[in-house]
N, C-alpha and C positions, 0 to 999 in steps of 0.2 A: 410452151413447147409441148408438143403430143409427145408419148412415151411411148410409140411403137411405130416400127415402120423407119425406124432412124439408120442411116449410118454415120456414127459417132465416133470421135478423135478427141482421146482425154490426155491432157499433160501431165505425168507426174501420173500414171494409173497404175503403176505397180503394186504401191500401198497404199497405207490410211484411207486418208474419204475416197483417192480417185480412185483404189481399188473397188472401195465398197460402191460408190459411184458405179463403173463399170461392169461389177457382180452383178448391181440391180439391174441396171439397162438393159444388158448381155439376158441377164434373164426373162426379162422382157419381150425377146426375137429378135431385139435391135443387133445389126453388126456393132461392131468395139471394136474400134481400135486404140490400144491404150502409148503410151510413152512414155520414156525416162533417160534416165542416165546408165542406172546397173542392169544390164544384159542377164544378167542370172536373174532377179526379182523380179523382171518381165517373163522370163521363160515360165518359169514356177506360176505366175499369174494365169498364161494363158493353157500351161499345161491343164491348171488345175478347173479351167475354165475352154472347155475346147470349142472353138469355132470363132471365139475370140484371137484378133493376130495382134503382133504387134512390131514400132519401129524404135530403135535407139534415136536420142532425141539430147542433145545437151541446150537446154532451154536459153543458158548465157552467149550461147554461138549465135552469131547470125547464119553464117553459113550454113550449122548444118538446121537450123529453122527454115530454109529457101530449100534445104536440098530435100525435106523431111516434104515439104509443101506439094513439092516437084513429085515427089512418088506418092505423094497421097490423092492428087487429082488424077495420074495416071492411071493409081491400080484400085483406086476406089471413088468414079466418076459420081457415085450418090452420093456423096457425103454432103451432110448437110447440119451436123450439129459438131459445133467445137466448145469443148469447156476447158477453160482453161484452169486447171486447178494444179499443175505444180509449182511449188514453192521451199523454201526455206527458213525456219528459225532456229537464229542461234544467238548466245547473248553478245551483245556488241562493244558491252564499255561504254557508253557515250557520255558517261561521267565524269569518265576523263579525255585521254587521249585514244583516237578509236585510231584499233586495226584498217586501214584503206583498204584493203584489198577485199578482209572481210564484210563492210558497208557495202563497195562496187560492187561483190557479190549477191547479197541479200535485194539490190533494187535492181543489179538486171535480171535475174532469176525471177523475183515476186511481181515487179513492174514491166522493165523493158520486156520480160518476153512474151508476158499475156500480150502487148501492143503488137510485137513485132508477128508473133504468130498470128495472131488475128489478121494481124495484114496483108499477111503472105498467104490467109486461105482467104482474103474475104470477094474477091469475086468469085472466088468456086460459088461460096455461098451464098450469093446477090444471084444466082443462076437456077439455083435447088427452093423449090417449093417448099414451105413450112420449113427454112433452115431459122437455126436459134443460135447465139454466141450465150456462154455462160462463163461470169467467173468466178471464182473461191475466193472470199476472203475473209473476216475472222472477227468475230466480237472486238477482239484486241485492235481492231480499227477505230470503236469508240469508244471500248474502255482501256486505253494502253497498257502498256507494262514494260514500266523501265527499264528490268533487264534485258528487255526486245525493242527498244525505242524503233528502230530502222527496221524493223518487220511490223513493229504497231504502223508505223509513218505509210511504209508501201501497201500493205492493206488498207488503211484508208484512202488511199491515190485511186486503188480500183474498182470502186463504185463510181467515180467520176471518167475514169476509161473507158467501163461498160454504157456509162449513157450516154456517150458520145459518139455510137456507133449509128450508122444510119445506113437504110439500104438491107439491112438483114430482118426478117422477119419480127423474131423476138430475141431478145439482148437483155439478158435478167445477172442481177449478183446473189449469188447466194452464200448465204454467212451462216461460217462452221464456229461451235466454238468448244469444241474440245474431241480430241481424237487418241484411240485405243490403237497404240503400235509401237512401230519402230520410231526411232528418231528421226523426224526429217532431215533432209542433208544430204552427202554424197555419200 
């Protein structure tokens, strides 16, 4: 992926890596556009970062993933880099009897939405010159940890997502494996 010259769509850009992600880009010249869930932690991002925009995003929605798609080809026709880097860990249990709703959450958040997003930008970006799909995912992919079973499992599911994209320029995973912040989560 070149690193200038981009208009870029980061999931999960509020904090941790996608903010710092987004810092360097943004600083770079690249437009940024980042997304999440908490509407304050984006404001504060882009405030504190200006020329940077950004959209509300619940990454478990499909709806608002289509509807998020829908205004990004609209009001930013360049765009041509997606990374998808928001996620979730939280411990699961799986030692015993797991929480469902919190496992449903941790794989459509980490999993289902890098796919579903990807899918709903990827003829924008089959169209844009030098476009690139990127996604996060986390040492804990091959070396687990059981308090995280279900977040070790969907980080490793998404090195196999990303190389199965075809059609878009460059499609790389890049693996984080330790982040200074807030808690991930909602």
């Amino acid at each position: 992926m070149k690193l200038t010259g981009n208009t870029i769509f980061i999931t999960g850009g509020g904090s941790g890596i996608g903010r710092g992600l987004a810092e360097a880009l943004h600083g770079l010249g690249n437009q940024v556009i980042i997304s999440g869930r908490r509407k304050a932690i984006l404001e504060e991002a882009t405030h504190a970062n200006p020329g940077m925009a950004f959209v509300e995003l619940d990454i478990e929605d499909p709806a608002s993933i289509a509807a998020v798609a829908e205004t990004l080809v609209a009001e930013h026709p360049k765009l041509n880099v997606l990374i998808n880097n928001a996620g979730i860990m939280k411990p699961d249990g799986v030692a015993g009897v797991v929480d469902d709703a919190l496992v449903a959450s941790i794989v459509t958040t980490n999993l289902l939405g890098p796919i579903r997003m990807t899918s709903a930008l990827i003829e924008q970006l089959k169209k844009r010159p030098e476009a690139a799909v990127a996604y996060v995912t986390s040492g804990l992919a091959f070396v687990p940890l059981a308090l995280t079973a279900t977040y070790s499992a969907t980080k490793a599911a998404v090195p196999a997502e990303g190389n199965k994209r075809q059609g878009v320029g460059d499609c790389s995973t890049v693996c984080s494996d330790r982040v200074d912040g807030p808690p991930n989560g909602r």
